[in-house]
N, C-alpha and C positions, 0 to 999 in steps of 0.2 A: 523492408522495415528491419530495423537493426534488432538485434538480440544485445542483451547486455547483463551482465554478468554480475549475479550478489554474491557479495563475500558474508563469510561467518564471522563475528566477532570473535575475536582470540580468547576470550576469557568465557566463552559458552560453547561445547562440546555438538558438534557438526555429526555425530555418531551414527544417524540414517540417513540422512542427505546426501548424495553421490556429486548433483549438480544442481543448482538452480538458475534459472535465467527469463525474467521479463521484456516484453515488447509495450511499448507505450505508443498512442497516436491522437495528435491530438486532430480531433473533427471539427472541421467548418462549420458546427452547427454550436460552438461553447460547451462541446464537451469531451469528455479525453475517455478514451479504450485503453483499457489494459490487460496484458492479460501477464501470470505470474505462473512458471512450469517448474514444477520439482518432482527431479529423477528421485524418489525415496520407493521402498519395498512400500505400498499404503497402506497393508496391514499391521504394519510399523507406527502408524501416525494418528495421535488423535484427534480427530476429525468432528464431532459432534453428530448429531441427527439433526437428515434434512428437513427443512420446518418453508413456512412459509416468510417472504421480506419483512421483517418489521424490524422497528430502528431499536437499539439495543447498547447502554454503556458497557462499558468495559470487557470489550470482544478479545482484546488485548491478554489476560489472563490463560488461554490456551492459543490455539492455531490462529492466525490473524492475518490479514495481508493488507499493506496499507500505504499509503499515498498521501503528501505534505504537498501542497501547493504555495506559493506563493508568484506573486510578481516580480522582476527582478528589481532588485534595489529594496524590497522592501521591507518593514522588519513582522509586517503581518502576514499571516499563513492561514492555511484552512486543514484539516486533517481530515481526510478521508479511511474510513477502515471496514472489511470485508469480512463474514466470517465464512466458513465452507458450510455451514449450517444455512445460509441467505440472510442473517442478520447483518445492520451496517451499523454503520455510526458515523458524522457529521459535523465536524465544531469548528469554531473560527477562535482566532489569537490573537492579540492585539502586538504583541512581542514574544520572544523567546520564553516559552512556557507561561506567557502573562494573559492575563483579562479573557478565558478560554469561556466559551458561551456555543451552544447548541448552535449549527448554521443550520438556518433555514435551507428547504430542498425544494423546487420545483418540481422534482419529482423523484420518485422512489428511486436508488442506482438499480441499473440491471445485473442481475449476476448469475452466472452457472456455470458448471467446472465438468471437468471430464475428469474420470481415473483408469489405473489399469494395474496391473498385478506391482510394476515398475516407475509409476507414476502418477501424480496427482497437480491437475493444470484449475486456474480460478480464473476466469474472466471476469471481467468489471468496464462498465460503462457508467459515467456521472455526469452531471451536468455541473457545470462552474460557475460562480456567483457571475451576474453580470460585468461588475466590474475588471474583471478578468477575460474576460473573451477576444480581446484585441491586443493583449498587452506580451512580452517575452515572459515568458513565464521559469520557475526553475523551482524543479522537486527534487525531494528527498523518496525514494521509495525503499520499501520496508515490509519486516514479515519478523513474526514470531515462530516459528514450528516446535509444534508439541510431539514429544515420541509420547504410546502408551503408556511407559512408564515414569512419565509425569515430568524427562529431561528436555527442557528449552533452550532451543538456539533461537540465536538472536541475526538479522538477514540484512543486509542494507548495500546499495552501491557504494557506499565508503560508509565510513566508521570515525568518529573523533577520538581523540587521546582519551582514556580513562574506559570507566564501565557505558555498556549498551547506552546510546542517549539517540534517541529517532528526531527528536526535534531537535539537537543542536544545529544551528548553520553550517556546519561542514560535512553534515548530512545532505544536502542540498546542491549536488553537485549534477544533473540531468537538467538540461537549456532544453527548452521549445520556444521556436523563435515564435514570432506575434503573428497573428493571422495578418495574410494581405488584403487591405481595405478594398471591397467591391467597387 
């Protein structure tokens, strides 16, 4: 399974972060692994208190790690997002930041992370709308990292022209081809 490499956006200060790097898979049961590794000092990072899963807006605001699905060709997406706390969040788009609505979950995502004096890893497991389960799919993946001191970088396999933007389409550059029909 490939490693693949977030860059920092230019315009947000990378200042604890040494390396970051996600592995994605998508499983034969409609749902995709992920897991999200950053070489950072952890005492460096604000991270929250661990709590129990419940679903939670605007995880976004501090440490976040997070996941855009859509199908290819299409201009609706789903936002998937993880906190280091076990909070998630959930929502579907009808277009490019348009008609955004709570998705429904079959079931709660699984999440739990390792750390170490040098590093802080987030795994994430989700289940994907049905519509999606057979189709080539193509994501945008993403992350906010919070230092202590309240400085945000902003995380992504590519970056569009301008400031941080996680749902623009040029975010959206990770292919998973279509599961093969049994």
């Amino acid at each position: 399974m490939a490693k693949h490499s977030m860059n920092c956006h230019p315009d947000t200060p990378a200042k604890i972060v040494q390396d970051f790097t996600v592995q994605i898979e998508r499983q034969g049961t409609g749902r995709i692994w992920i897991r999200y590794h950053v070489e950072v000092p952890v005492d460096d990072l604000a991270l929250g208190l661990p709590g129990e899963p419940e679903r939670r807006d605007e995880l976004w605001r501090t440490t976040c790690f997070e996941a855009f699905v859509q199908a290819a060709g299409s201009d609706s997406y789903q936002e998937f997002n993880f906190a280091p706390s076990s909070a998630w969040a959930a929502y579907s788009f009808t277009g490019y930041r348009e008609g955004m609505a709570e998705l429904p979950m079959s079931s709660v995502p699984e999440l739990g992370n390792d750390a170490s004096e040098s590093h802080f890893a987030l795994e994430a497991i989700f289940d994907l709308p049905s519509e999606l389960y057979d189709k080539e799919l193509q994501m945008a993946v993403t992350a906010v990292i919070e230092a202590l001191d309240g400085t945000k970088s902003y995380w992504s396999l590519a970056h569009p022209a301008g400031a941080p933007d996680f749902h623009h389409p040029d975010c959206f550059t990770l292919r998973l081809p279509a599961r093969a029909k049994a």
